[in-house]
C-alpha positions in Angstrom: 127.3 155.6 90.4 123.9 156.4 91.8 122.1 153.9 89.3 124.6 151.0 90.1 123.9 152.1 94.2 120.0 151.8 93.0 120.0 148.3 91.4 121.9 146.8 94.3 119.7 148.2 96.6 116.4 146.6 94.1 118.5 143.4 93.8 119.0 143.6 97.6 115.4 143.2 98.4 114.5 141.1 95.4 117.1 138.4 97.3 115.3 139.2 100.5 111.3 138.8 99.5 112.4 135.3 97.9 113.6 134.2 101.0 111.5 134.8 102.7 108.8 133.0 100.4 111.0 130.2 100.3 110.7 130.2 104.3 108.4 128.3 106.2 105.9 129.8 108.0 106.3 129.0 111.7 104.0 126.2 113.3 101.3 127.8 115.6 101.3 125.4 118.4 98.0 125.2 120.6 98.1 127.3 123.9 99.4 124.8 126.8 96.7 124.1 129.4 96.6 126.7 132.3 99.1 125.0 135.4 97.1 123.8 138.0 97.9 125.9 141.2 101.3 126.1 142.5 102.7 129.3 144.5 102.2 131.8 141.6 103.5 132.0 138.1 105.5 134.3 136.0 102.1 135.6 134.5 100.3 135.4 137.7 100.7 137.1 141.5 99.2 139.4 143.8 96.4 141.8 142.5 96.9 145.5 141.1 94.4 146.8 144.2 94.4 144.3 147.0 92.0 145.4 149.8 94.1 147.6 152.4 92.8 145.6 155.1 94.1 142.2 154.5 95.6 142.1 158.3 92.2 142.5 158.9 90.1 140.1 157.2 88.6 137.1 159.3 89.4 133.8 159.6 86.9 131.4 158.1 84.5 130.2 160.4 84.4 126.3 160.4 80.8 124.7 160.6 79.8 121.4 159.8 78.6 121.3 155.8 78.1 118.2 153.3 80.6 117.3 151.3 80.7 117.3 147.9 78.9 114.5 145.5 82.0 114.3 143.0 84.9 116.4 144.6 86.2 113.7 146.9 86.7 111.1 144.3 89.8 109.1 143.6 91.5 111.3 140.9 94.7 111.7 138.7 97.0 114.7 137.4 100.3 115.2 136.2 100.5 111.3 136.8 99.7 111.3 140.1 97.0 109.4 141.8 95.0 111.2 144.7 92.6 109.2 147.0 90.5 112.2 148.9 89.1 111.5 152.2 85.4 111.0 152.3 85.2 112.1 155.8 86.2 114.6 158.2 89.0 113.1 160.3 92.3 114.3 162.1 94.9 115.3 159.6 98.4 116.8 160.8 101.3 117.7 158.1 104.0 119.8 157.8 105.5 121.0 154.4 106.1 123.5 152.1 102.6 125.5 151.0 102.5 128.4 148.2 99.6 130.4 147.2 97.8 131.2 143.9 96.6 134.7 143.0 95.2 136.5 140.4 95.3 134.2 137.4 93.0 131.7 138.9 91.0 134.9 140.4 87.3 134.8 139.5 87.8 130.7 138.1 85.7 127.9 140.0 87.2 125.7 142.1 86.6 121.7 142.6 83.6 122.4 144.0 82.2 124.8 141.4 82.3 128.1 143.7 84.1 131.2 142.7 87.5 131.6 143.9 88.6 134.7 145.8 91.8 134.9 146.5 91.2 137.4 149.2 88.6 135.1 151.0 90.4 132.8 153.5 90.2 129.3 151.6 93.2 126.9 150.6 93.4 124.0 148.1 94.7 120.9 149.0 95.0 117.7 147.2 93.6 115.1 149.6 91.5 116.7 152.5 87.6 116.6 152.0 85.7 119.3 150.1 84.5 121.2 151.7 86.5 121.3 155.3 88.3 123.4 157.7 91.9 123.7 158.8 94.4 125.5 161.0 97.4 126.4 158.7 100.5 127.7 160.7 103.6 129.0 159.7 106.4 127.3 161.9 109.1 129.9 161.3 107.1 132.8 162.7 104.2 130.9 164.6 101.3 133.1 162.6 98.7 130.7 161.8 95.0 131.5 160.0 91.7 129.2 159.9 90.8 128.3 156.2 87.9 126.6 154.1 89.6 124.3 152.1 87.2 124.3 148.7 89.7 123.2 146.0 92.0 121.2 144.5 96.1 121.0 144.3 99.3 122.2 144.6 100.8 118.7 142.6 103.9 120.4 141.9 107.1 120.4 143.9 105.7 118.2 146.6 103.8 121.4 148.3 101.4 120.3 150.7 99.0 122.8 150.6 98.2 126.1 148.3 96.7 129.1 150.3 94.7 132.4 149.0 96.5 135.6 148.8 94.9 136.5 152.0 95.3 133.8 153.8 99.4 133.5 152.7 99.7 137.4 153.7 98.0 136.5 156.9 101.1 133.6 157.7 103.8 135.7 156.0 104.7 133.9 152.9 103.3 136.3 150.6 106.3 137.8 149.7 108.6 134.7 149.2 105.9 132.8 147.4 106.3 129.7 149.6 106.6 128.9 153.5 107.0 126.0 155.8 103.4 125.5 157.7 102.1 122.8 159.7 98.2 121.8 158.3 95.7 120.9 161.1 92.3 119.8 159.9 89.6 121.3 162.2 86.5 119.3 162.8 83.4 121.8 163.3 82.0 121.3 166.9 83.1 122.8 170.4 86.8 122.8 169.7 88.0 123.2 173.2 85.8 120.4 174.3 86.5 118.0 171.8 88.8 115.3 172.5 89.0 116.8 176.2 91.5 115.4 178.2 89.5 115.6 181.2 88.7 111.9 182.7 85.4 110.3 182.4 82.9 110.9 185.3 81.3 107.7 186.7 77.6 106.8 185.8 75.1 107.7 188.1 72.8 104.8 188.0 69.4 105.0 188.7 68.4 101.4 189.9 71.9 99.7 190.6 71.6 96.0 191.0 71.5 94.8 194.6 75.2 94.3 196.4 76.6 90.9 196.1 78.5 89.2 199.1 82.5 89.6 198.7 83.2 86.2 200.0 86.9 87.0 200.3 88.8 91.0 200.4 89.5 92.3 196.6 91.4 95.4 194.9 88.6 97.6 194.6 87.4 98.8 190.8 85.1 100.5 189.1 81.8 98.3 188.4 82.0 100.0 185.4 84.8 99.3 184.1 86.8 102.5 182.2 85.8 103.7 179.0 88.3 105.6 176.3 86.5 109.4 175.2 87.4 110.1 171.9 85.2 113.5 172.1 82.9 115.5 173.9 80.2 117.9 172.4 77.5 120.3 173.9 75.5 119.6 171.3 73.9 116.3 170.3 73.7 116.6 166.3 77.5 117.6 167.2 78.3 114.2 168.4 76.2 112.1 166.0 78.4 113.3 162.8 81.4 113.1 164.8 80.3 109.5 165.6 79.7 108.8 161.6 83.0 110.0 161.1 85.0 107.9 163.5 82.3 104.8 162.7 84.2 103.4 159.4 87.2 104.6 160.8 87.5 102.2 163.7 86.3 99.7 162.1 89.4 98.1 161.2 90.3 98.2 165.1 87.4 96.2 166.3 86.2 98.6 168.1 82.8 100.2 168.5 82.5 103.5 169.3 78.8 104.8 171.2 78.0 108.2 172.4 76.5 108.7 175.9 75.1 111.7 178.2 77.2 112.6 181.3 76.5 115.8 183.1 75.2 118.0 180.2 77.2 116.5 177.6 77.3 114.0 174.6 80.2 111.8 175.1 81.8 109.6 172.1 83.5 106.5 173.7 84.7 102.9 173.1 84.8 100.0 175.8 84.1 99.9 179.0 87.3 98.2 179.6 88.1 95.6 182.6 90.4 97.9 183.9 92.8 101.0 183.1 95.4 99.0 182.1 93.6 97.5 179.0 91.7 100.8 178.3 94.9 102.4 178.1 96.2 99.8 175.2 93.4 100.5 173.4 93.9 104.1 173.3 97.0 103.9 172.4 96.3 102.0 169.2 93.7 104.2 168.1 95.8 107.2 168.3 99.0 105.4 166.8 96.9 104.1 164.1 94.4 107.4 163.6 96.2 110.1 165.0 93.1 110.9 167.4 93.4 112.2 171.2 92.2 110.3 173.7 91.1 110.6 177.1 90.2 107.5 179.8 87.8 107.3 182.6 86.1 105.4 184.7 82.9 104.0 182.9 
């Protein structure tokens, strides 16, 4: 009995070693690509050791820098097409933004720097490289300035894809994803540009000697009213500002100039005839632009 019990157990694996020669070997397929960012994957997330002060790390500081020589080219992924801006413009949107952690840690981004993803930066698929913007989460109102300096999210219809820090900062850490509201920023005096205040009038130095009125009129402004599109302290301020809204406005037939007025560098279009006609125009630069404006007399 124990030699029949041994030659089943040799015929046993003699039945098992030609089957398995007579198997296949299984096809080694090539690694997939590494997903472009999108919130964070099942082999990705937060780091092992993130820095205990993340409530505590700054916002970026925006500040006006040249964009970059190939990252705001017309581009395609996953089948999409993306046309970046190649300026610095308003931009408002609201949508869903995730983050991206540690398995893009320590990669370069569009632009070629080193991602951090406990520096205050964002990718996004259509805003200039490199810019600024106010990201907000509307649930909670917590909102954090960012240097946008990469590519993506181009999956799920995200809108934007936020640092570890910076998505700790809104509060959508945790759930991986978050309604926000993205605000480009334009570097410059931000409380002073696109002030609401009214023009002040021109102080002329040699004003052209008073005509006769033959008969009583409304009084107006000799001037005329201009619209202010922005206001800056600083002259180099307005003269990039002034690029930017240049090829901009161009398809509205306007032509937009920057003046001194008491200390500061005003960009404006017009003058105008009268308020009336200033305000039309105003109102179809920020329908079709999205830009704030203010009028005044000229």
């Amino acid at each position: 009995m124990p030699a029949t019990r041994s030659r089943r157990a040799v015929l046993a694996a003699c039945v098992l070693f030609l089957a398995a020669c007579g198997t296949s070997p299984p096809k080694t397929s090539s690694p997939s690509p590494a997903p472009i960012s999108s919130k964070y994957y099942s082999n990705d997330g937060p780091g092992e050791s993130p820095p205990a002060n993340l409530e505590y790390i700054p916002d970026a500081t925006p500040r006006l820098e040249p964009l970059h020589r190939f990252a705001n080219r017309p581009y395609t992924v996953l089948g999409q097409d993306f046309v970046p801006a190649t300026s610095l413009r308003p931009y408002r949107e609201r949508g869903v933004a995730s983050w991206y952690g540690r398995k893009f840690h320590g990669q370069k981004t569009a632009i070629g720097e080193t991602y951090d993803m406990y520096a205050m930066t964002a990718a996004h698929p259509t805003l200039p490289l490199p810019s600024y913007a106010k990201v907000t989460n509307v649930t909670t109102g917590k909102s954090v300035v960012v240097r946008v300096n990469d590519r993506g999210p181009f999956l799920h219809g995200r809108i934007v894809d936020l640092s570890y820090a910076a998505a700790h900062r809104v509060g959508i850490a945790s759930p991986g994803s978050g309604t926000v509201e993205v605000e480009s920023i334009i570097p410059g005096e931000a409380p002073i540009l696109m002030a609401a205040a009214p023009l002040p009038p021109v102080t002329r130095p040699e004003p052209p000697p008073p005509a006769p009125v033959p008969t009583p009129a409304t009084p107006t402004t000799a001037g005329g009213y201009a619209v202010q599109l922005g206001a800056f302290q600083n002259y180099a301020n307005a003269q990039t500002f002034l690029s930017h809204v240049q090829g901009q406005l161009a398809d509205a037939r306007v032509e937009p100039k920057v003046r001194e007025l008491n200390g500061l560098y005003r960009v404006y279009v017009g003058p105008y005839p009268d308020r009336d006609e200033a305000r039309r125009v105003a109102d179809r630069i920020t329908s079709a632009f999205g830009m704030a404006t203010a009028i005044g007399p000229h």
